[in-house]
C-alpha positions as CSV (number, residue, x, y, z in Angstrom):
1,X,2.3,-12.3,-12.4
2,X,2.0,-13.2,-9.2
3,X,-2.0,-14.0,-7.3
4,X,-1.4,-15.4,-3.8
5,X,-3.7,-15.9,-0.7
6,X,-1.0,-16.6,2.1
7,X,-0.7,-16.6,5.9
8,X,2.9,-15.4,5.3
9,X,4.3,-12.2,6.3
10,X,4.5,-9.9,3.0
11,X,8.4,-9.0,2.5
12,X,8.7,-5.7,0.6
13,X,12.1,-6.6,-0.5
14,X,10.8,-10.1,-1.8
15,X,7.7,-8.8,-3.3
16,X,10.0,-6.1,-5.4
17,X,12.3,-9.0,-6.2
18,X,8.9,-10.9,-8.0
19,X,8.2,-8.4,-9.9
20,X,9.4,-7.9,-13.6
21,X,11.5,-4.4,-14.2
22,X,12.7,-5.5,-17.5
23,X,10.0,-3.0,-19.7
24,X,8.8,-1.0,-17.0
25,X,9.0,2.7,-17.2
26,X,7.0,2.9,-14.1
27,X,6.6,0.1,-10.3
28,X,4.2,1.8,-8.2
29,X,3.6,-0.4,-4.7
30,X,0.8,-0.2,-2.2
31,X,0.7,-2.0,0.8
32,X,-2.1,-2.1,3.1
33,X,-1.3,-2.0,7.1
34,X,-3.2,-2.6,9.5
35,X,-4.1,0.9,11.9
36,X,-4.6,1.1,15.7
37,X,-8.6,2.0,15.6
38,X,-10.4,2.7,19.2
39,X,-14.4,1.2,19.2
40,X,-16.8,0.2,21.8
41,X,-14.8,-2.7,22.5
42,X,-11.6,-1.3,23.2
43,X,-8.1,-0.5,20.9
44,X,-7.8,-2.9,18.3
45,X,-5.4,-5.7,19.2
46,X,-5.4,-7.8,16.2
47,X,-7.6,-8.0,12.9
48,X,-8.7,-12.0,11.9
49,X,-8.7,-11.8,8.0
50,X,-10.8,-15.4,6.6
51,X,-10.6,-16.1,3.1
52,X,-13.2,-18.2,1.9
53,X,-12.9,-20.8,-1.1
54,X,-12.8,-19.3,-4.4
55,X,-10.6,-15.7,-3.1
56,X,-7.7,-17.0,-5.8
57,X,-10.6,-17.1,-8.7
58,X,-11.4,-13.5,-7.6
59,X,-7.7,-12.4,-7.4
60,X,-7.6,-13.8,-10.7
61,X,-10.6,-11.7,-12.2
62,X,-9.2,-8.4,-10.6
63,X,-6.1,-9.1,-12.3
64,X,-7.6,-9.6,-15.7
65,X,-9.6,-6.6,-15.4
66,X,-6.7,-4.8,-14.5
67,X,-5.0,-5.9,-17.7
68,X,-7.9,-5.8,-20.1
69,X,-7.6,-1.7,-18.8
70,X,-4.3,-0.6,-18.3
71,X,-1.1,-1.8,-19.9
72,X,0.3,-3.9,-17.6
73,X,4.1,-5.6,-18.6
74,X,3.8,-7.5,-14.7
75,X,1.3,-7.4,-11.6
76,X,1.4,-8.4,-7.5
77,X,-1.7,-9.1,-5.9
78,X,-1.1,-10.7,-2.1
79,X,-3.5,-11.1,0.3
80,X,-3.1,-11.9,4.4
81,X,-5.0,-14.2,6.2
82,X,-4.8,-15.0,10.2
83,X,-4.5,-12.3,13.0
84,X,-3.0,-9.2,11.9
85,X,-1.2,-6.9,14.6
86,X,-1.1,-2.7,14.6
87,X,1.9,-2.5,11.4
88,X,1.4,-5.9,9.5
89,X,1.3,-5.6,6.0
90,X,-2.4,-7.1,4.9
91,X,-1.8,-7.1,0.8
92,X,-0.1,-5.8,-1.5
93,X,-0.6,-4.5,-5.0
94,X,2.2,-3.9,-7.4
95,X,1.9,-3.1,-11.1
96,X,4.8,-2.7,-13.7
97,X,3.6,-0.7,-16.6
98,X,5.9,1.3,-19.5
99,X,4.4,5.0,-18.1
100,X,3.3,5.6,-14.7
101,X,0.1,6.9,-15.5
102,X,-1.4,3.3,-16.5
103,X,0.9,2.1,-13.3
104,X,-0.9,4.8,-10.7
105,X,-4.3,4.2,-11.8
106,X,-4.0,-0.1,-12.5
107,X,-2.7,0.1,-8.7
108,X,-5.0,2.5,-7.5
109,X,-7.6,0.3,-9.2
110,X,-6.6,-3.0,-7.4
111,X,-6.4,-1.6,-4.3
112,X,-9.9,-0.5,-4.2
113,X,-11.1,-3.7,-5.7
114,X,-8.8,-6.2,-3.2
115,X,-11.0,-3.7,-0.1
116,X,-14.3,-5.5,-2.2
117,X,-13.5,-8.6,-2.0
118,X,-16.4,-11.2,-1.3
119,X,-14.4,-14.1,-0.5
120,X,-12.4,-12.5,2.5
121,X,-14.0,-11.7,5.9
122,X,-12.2,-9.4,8.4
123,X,-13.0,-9.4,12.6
124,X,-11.7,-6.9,14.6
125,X,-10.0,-8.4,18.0
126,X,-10.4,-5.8,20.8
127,X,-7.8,-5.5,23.8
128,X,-9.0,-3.6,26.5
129,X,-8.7,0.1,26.2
């Protein structure tokens, strides 16, 4: 299992390369990008994400969750922090599982809970439009 809070660039190849395949019957991915969004201030030229202290406790209690619901053999949870561009790759969630429907729904799961997240702050930096 793999709970990170990083400033690092998410790899896709990596991240499928830290994940166990060995009793998996099913690897769903999700990664979360950041989208070109218009508002009063212009187009969005960068996102700040913040995490405050304690986000690896609370990646740690979505992950147990996740496992105490699903059966889970291996599971990814990465977080971004610093300023994001249009594209970048904000987290990822990655869940081995023997069948793919625990897989689909432990994934879908994660990624609505990693969006609730208390201990991470997002700003939106505007460029002019």
């Amino acid at each position: 299992m793999v709970l990170a809070v990083t400033d690092k660039p998410i790899d896709p190849l990596e991240a499928y390369g830290r994940i166990s395949k060995n009793r998996a019957g099913s690897v769903v991915f999700h990664y979360a990008v950041v989208k070109e969004m218009s508002g009063d201030g212009g187009v969005t030229s960068c996102i700040e994400y913040q995490a405050a202290t304690g986000a690896e406790v609370e990646l740690a209690a979505i992950a147990a969750e996740l496992q105490e619901k699903w059966k889970i053999e291996d599971l990814l949870l990465i977080r971004r922090v610093g300023c994001l561009g249009i594209g970048d790759i904000i987290s990822l969630v990655a869940v081995n599982s023997p069948n793919s429907e625990d897989a689909f729904s432990a994934c879908r799961e994660g990624i609505s809970r990693l969006k609730r997240m208390t201990t991470f702050k997002k700003q939106e930096i505007f460029a002019a439009a």
